[in-house]
PATISE-281542 format. One record per residue (C-alpha): residue in one letter; x, y, z. Coordinates in steps of 0.5 Angstrom, whole numbers, plus 500, padded with zeros to 3 digits. Layout:
<sites>
<'A'; <X; Y; Z>> ...
</sites>
This chain:
<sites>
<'X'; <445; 540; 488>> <'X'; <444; 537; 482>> <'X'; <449; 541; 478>> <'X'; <454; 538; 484>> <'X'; <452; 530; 483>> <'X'; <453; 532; 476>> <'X'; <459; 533; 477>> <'X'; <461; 528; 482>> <'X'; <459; 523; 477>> <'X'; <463; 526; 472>> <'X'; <469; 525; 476>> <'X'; <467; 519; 477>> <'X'; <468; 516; 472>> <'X'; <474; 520; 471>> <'X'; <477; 516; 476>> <'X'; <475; 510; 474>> <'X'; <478; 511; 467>> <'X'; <484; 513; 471>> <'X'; <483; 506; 475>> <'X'; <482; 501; 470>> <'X'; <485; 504; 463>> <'X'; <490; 497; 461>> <'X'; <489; 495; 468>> <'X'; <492; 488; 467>> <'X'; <497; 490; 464>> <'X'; <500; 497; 467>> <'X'; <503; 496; 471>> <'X'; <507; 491; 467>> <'X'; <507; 485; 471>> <'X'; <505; 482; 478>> <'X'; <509; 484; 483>> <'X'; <509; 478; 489>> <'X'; <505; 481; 494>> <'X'; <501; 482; 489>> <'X'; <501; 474; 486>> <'X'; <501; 471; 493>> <'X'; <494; 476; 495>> <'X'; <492; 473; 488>> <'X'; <494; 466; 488>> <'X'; <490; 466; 496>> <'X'; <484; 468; 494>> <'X'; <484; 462; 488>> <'X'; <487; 457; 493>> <'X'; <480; 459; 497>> <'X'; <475; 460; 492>> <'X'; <477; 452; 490>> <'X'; <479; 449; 497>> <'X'; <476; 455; 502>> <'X'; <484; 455; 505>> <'X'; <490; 458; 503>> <'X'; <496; 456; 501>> <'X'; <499; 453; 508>> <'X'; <492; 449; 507>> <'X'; <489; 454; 513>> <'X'; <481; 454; 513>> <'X'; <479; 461; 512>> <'X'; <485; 464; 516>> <'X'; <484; 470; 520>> <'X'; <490; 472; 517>> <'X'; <494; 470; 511>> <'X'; <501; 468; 513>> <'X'; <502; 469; 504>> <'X'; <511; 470; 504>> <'X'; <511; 470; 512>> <'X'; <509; 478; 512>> <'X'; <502; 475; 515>> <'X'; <498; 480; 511>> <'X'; <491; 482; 514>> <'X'; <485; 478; 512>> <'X'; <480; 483; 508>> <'X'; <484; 484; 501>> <'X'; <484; 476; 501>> <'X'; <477; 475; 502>> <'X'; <474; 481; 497>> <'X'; <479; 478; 490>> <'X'; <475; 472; 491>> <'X'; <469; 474; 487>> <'X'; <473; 477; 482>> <'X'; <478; 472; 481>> <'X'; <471; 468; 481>> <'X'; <468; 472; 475>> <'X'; <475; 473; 472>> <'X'; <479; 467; 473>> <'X'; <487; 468; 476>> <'X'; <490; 473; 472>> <'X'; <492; 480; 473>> <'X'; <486; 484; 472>> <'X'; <482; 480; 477>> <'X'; <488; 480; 482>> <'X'; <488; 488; 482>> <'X'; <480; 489; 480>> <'X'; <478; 490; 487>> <'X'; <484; 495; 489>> <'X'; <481; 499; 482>> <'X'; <474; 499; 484>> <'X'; <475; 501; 491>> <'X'; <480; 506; 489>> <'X'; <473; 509; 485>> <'X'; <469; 509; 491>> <'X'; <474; 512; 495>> <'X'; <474; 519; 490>> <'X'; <467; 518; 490>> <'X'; <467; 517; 498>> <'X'; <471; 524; 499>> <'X'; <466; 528; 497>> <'X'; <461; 527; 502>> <'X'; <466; 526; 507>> <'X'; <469; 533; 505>> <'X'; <462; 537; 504>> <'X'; <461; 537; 512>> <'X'; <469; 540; 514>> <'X'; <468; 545; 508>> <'X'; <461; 546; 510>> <'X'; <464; 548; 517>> <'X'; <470; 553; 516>> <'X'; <470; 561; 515>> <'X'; <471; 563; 509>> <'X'; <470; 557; 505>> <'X'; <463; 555; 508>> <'X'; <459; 558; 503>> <'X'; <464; 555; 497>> <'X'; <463; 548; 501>> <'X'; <460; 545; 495>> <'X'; <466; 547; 490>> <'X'; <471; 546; 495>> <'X'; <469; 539; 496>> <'X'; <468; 537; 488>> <'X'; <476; 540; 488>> <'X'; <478; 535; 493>> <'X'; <475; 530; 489>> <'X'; <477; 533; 483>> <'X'; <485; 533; 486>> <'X'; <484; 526; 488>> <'X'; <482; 522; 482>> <'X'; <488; 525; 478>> <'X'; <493; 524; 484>> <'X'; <499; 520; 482>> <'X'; <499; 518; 489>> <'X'; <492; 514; 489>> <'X'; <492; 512; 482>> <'X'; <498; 508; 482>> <'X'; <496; 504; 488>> <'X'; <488; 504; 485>> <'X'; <492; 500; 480>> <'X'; <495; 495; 483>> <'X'; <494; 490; 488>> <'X'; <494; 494; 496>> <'X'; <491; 492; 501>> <'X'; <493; 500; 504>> <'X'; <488; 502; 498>> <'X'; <482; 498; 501>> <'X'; <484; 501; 508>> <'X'; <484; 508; 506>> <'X'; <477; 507; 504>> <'X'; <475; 504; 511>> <'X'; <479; 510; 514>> <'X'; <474; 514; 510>> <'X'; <468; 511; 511>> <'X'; <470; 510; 519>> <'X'; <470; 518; 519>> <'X'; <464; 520; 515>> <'X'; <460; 516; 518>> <'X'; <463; 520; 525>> <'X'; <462; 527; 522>> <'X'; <455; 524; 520>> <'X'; <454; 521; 527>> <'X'; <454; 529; 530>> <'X'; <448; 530; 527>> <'X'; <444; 523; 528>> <'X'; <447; 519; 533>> <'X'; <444; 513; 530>> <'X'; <451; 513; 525>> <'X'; <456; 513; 531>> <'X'; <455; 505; 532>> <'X'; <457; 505; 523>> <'X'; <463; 509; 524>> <'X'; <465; 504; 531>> <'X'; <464; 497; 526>> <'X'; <468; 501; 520>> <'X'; <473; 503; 525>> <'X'; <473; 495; 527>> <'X'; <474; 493; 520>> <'X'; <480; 497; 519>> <'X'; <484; 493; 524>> <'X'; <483; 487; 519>> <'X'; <485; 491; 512>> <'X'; <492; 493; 513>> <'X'; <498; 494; 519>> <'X'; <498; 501; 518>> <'X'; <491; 502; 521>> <'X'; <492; 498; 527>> <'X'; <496; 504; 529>> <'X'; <492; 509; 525>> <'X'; <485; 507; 525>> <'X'; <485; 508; 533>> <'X'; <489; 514; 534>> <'X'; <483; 517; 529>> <'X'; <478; 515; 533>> <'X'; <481; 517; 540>> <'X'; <482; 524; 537>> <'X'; <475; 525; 534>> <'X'; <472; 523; 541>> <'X'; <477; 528; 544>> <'X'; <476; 534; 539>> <'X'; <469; 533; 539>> <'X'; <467; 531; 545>> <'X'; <463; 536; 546>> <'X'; <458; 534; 540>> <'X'; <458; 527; 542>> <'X'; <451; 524; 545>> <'X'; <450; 521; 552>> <'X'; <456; 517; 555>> <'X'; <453; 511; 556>> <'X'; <452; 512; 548>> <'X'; <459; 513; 547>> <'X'; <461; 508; 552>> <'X'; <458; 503; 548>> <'X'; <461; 504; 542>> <'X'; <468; 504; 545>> <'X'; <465; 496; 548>> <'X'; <464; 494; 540>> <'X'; <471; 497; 539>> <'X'; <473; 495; 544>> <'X'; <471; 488; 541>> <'X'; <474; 488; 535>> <'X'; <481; 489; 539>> <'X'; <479; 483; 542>> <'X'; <478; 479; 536>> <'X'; <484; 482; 532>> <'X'; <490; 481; 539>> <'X'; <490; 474; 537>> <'X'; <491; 475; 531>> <'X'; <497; 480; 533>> <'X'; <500; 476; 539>> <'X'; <501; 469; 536>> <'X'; <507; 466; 535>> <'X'; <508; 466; 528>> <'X'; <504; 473; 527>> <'X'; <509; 476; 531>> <'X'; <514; 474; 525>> <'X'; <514; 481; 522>> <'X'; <513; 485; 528>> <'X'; <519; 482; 531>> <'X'; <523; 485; 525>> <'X'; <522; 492; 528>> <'X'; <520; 492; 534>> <'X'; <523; 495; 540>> <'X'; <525; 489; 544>> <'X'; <530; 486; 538>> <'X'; <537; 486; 540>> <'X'; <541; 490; 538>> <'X'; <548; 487; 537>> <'X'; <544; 483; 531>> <'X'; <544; 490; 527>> <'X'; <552; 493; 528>> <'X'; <553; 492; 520>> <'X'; <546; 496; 520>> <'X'; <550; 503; 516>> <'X'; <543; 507; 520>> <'X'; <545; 505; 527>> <'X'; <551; 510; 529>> <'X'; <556; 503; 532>> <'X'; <560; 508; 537>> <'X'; <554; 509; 540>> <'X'; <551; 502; 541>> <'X'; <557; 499; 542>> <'X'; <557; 503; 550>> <'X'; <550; 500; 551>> <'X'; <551; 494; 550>> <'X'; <555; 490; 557>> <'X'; <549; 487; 559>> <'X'; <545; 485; 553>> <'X'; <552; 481; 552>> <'X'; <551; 478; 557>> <'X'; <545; 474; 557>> <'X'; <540; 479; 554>> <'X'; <537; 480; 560>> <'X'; <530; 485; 560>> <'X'; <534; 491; 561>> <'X'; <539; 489; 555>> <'X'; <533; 488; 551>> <'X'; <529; 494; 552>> <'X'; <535; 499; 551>> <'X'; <540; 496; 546>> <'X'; <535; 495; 540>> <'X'; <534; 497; 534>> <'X'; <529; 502; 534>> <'X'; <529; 504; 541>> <'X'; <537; 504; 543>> <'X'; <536; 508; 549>> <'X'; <531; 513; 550>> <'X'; <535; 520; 550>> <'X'; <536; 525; 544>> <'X'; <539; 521; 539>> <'X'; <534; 516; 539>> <'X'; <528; 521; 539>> <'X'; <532; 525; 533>> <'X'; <532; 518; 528>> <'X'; <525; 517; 530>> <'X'; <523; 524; 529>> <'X'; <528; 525; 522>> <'X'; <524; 518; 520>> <'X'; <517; 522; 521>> <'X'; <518; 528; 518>> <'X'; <522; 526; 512>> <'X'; <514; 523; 510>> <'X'; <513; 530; 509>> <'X'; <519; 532; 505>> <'X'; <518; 536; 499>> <'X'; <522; 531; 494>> <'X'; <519; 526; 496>> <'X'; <512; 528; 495>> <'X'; <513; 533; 489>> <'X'; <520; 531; 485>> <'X'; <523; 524; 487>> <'X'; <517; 520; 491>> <'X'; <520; 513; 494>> <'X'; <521; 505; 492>> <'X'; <519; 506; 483>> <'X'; <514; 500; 485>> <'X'; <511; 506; 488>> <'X'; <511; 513; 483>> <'X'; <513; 514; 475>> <'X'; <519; 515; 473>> <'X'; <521; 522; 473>> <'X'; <516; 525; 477>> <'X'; <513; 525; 485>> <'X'; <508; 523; 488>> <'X'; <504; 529; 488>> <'X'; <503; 535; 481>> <'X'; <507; 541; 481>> <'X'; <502; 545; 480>> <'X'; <499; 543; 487>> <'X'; <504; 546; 491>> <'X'; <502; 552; 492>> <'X'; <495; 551; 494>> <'X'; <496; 546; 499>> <'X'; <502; 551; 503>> <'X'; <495; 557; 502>> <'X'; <491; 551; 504>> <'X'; <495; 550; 510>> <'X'; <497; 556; 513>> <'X'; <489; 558; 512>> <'X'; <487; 554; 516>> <'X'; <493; 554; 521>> <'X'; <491; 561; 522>> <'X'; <484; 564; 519>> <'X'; <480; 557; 520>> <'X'; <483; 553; 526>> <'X'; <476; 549; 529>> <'X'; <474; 543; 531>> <'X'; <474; 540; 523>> <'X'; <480; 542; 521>> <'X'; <483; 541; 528>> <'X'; <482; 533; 526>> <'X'; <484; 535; 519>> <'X'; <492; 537; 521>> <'X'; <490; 531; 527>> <'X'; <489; 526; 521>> <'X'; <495; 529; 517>> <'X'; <500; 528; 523>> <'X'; <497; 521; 525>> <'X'; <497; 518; 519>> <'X'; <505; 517; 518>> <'X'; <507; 514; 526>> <'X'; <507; 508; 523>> <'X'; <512; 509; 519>> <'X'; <517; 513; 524>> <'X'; <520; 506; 528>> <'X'; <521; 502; 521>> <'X'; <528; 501; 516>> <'X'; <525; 505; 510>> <'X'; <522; 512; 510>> <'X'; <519; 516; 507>> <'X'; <514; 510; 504>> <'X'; <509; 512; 501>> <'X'; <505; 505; 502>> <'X'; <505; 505; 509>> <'X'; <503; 513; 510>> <'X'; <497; 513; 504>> <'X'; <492; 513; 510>> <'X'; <494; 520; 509>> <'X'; <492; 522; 502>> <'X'; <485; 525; 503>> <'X'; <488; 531; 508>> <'X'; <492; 533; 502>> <'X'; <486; 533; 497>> <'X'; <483; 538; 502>> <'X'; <488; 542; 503>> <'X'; <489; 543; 496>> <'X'; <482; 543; 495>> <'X'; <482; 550; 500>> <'X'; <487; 553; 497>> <'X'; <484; 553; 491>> <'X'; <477; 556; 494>> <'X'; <482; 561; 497>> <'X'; <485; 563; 491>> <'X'; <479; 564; 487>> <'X'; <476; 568; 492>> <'X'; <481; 573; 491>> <'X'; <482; 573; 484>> <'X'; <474; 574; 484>> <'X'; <475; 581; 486>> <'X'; <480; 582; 481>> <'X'; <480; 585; 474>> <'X'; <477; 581; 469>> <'X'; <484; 580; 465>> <'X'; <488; 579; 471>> <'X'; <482; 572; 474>> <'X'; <483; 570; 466>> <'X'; <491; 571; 465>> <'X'; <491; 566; 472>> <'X'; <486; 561; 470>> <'X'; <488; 560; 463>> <'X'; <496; 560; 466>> <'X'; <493; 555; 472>> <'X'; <489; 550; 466>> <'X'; <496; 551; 461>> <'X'; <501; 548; 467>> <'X'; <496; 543; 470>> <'X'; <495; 540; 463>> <'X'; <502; 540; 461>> <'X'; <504; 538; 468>> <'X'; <498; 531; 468>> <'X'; <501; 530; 462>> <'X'; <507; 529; 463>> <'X'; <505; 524; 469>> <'X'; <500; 519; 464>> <'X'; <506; 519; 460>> <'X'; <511; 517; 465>> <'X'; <506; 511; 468>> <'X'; <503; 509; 461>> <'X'; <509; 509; 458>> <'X'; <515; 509; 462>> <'X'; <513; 505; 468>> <'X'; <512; 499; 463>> <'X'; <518; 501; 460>> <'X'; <524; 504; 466>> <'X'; <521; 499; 472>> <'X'; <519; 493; 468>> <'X'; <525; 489; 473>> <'X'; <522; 492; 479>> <'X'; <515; 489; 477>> <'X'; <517; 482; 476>> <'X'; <517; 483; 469>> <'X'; <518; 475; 466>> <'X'; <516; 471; 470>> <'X'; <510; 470; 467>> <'X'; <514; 469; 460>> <'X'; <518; 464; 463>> <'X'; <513; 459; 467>> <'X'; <509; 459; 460>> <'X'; <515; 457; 457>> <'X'; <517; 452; 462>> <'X'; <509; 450; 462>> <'X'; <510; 448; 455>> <'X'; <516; 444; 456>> <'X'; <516; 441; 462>> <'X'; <514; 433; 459>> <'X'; <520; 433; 456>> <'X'; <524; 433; 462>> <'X'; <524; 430; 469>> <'X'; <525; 436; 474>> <'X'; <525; 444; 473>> <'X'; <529; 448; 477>> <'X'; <527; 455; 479>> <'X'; <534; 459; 482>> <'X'; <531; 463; 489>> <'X'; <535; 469; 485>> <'X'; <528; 469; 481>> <'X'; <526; 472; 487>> <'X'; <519; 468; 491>> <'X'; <519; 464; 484>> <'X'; <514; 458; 487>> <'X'; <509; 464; 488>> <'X'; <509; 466; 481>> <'X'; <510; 459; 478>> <'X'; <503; 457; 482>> <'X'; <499; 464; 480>> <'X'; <501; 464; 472>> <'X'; <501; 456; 471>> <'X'; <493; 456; 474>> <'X'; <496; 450; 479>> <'X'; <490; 447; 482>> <'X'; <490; 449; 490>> <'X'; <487; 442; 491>> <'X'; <493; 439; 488>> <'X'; <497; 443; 491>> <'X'; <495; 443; 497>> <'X'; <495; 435; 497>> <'X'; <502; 434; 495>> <'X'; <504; 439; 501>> <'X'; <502; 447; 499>> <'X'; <506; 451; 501>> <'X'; <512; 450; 506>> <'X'; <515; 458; 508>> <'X'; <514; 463; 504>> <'X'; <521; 466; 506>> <'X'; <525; 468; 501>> <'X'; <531; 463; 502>> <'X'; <527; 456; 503>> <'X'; <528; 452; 499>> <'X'; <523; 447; 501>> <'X'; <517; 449; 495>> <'X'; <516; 444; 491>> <'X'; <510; 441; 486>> <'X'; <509; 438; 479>> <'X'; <517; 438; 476>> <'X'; <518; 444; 479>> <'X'; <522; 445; 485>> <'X'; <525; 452; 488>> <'X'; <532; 452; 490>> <'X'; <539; 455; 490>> <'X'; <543; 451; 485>> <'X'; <551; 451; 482>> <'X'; <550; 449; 475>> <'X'; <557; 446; 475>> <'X'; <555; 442; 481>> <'X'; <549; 439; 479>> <'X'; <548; 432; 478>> <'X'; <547; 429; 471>> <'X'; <541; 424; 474>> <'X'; <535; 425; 468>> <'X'; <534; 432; 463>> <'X'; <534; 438; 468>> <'X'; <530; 444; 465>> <'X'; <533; 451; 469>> <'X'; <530; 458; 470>> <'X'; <535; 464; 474>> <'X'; <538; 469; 472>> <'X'; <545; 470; 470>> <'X'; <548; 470; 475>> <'X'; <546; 463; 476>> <'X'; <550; 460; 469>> <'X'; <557; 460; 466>> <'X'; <558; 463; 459>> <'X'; <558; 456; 456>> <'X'; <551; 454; 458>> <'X'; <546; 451; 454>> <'X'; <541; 457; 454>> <'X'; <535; 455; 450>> <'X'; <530; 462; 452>> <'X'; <533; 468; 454>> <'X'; <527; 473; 457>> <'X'; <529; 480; 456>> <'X'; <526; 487; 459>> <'X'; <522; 491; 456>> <'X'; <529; 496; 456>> <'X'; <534; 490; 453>> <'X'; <536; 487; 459>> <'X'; <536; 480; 461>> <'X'; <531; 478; 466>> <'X'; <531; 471; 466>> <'X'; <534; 465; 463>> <'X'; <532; 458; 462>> <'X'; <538; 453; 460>> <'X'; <538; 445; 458>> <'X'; <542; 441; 462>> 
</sites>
């Protein structure tokens, strides 16, 4: 036992250096999920409100995505300790990121402990996922910026360690229920995930589970927690997001849409033409056209694509979310998870890795009824079945190969190390170098360059106009100028976080769109935008460029 703590702590700290190696500067630049989570957390350190002026919102409205609560809430004292910068915003992902490799082990230790064949390796078994998990690509990358989903994957996993606990102590089954409650407050995801887990732990092990009125108890205090989060998900403004996706969303909006097949929308569209009635909207929309094969078969394509080998081990998704050049997962670690997997399918099926295959399947239903799929933020509650799995391979291989002949288990191990160390460096290199270098534009690189600049400037002149071709640009100038929330919010805060409103205004600065011919010549203008946004001839007096060469912003005198 202490030879494994030993070695937990080890991978630890493994992770750890993963996690907080050049933190604040890989990725390159803040993202503007990532600046509006930053910035909210500094406009409540300083005013207890976000930037609408909301007093301690139970959701944050931020760029009109209403995201959960709790990330918000968990910067503040980095932001705190720190001040507003990039490593404070993305502090508490890293962090929680560690304590999740951590977590996994006493998580795993209990499903290991109960599968044949790999009971009597539990330990290593569970020391592997660990392992497997603090070198992930997949973890790393979103331990090292600012997601809510890292914070619910760490939710999810002490909601379900606390249940496997509560088995043999009942009195951790009430800690599971307020973990599980917590989850609807941490990411969309979970608001699907985390009870679907939930019902089918109770149903898989129901047999193990205490008295009814103890189990109807905790339902109540879940129960409970769906009550307080409804509100939250059935207010006016809230339903913003769910309204982009849900299936009572007229269809005949979404004809130019290149993913709905025109023909067949087209028939079904008599009586939603005609004034929208109930009907129309529930079987002409954009998720649910009709419930017949076509339908199901776009739904059921988007699900399993979740699970295509390119995506996890060749090309991964959006490049905000992987390295250049390399998927989600190792090479290496194909082959132990298919041996872990058709293992368990066929010699280990129990009730542990019954909710093991239950939790994989689960955690990409989300992302079955959206526009983009795969997507490897909305199914990252998925990543520590894959970890187990892989984990399981391993123990099996190495079972095998120990009745092997001496050279025969060395040649395998030492080709086995050769290939992971080449295959892991290969992956640091990708990330630490050529994310910085290859994706820079898809990180939002130069807005902090152009608001120093216009900082340093902005006395000389009487307006700074910031093009929307910049991208939420009133988020990004607020987070890297430091502008004080309460001066902020006293000359109106933050109007919409739309992408095209041009609304935002404070200090000199305003945020629209412009045609630099036609702007009038009333006082010295400073403008930021991109080139799109100016002729040849106009009179450019900074030009931001990515890292690889390409112009990223320009700022021009008028």
């Amino acid at each position: 036992m202490k030879k494994a703590i030993v070695f937990l702590a080890v991978l630890t700290i493994l992770a750890g250096i993963l996690r907080l190696y050049h933190l604040g500067k890989t990725p390159i630049s803040l993202e503007w999920d990532e600046v509006a989570l930053g910035y909210d957390a500094y406009s409540l350190l300083k005013t207890g409100r976000d930037q609408f002026g909301q007093f301690l919102p139970a959701t944050f409205r931020s760029l009109d995505d209403y995201k959960p609560p709790l990330y918000e809430y968990l910067t503040v004292p980095s932001v705190f300790l720190f001040g507003l910068n990039a490593f404070s915003t993305r502090l508490p992902s890293a962090v929680i990121g560690i304590a999740t490799v951590y977590l996994l082990y006493f998580a795993a230790l209990p499903l290991f402990s109960q599968i044949p064949l790999i009971k009597n390796h539990a330990t290593k078994a569970s020391l592997l996922a660990v392992f497997f998990l603090s070198i992930s690509p997949w973890h790393i990358q979103f331990s090292r910026a600012a997601f809510e989903v890292n914070l619910a994957l760490f939710i999810t996993l002490l909601a379900v360690y606390f249940f496997l606990r509560g088995l043999t102590d009942s009195r951790y089954f009430i800690i599971s229920t307020v973990f599980f409650g917590l989850d609807l407050f941490s990411y969309h995801s979970s608001r699907v995930v985390a009870p679907l887990l939930l019902l089918s732990l109770l149903i898989i092990f129901n047999q193990s589970l205490p008295s009814r009125k103890a189990v109807l108890s905790h339902l109540i205090i879940f129960g409970i927690f769906l009550m307080a989060v409804f509100p939250v998900l059935s207010s006016k403004d809230a339903q913003i997001r769910f309204r982009a996706t849900n299936i009572f969303r007229p269809a005949a909006r979404y004809l130019d849409e290149p993913d709905l097949d025109k023909i067949f929308l087209e028939k079904r569209l008599n009586d939603s033409s005609a004034g929208y009635s109930l009907a129309g909207k529930i079987f002409h929309n954009q998720r649910l056209i009709y419930f017949d094969y076509l339908t199901l078969k776009k739904a059921f394509s988007k699900y399993l694509s979740n699970f295509g080998f390119e995506y996890l081990f060749i090309s991964g998704d959006a490049p905000l979310h992987h390295a250049p050049g390399f998927g989600l997962f190792h090479i290496f670690e194909f082959l132990p998870l298919i041996i872990g997997i058709i293992f368990l399918l066929f010699k280990g099926l129990n009730r542990y890795s019954l909710f093991l295959f239950a939790w994989l399947l689960i955690a990409p239903v989300p992302n079955a009824v959206t526009r983009e799929a795969p997507h490897s933020v909305r199914t990252l509650l998925i990543l520590p079945t894959y970890q187990i799995l892989i984990g399981t391979g391993m123990i099996l291989i190495y079972s095998l190969l120990s009745y092997q002949k001496r050279w025969v288990y060395l040649s395998f191990f030492i080709i086995l190390s050769v290939l992971f160390a080449v295959n892991h460096s290969y992956y640091l290199h990708q990330y630490f170098v050529h994310t910085n270098y290859d994706v820079a534009a898809n990180w939002k690189f130069g807005r902090q360059e152009a608001v120093a600049f216009t900082q340093a400037l902005k006395y000389k002149y009487d307006r700074v106009f910031v093009s929307l071709t910049v991208d939420m640009p009133y988020i990004f100038w607020l987070f890297y100028a430091n502008y004080p929330p309460e001066e902020y919010l006293a000359e109106g805060g933050t109007v919409s976080g739309g992408f095209a409103d041009e609304r935002n205004k404070f200090d000199k600065y305003q945020f629209r769109n412009f045609n630099y011919r036609s702007i009038p010549a009333t006082g010295k203008l400073l403008l930021v935008g991109t080139p799109i946004d100016f002729p040849p001839d106009a009179n450019i007096i900074k030009t931001i460029k990515n890292p690889d060469g390409t112009i990223a912003l320009l700022i021009v005198e008028k």
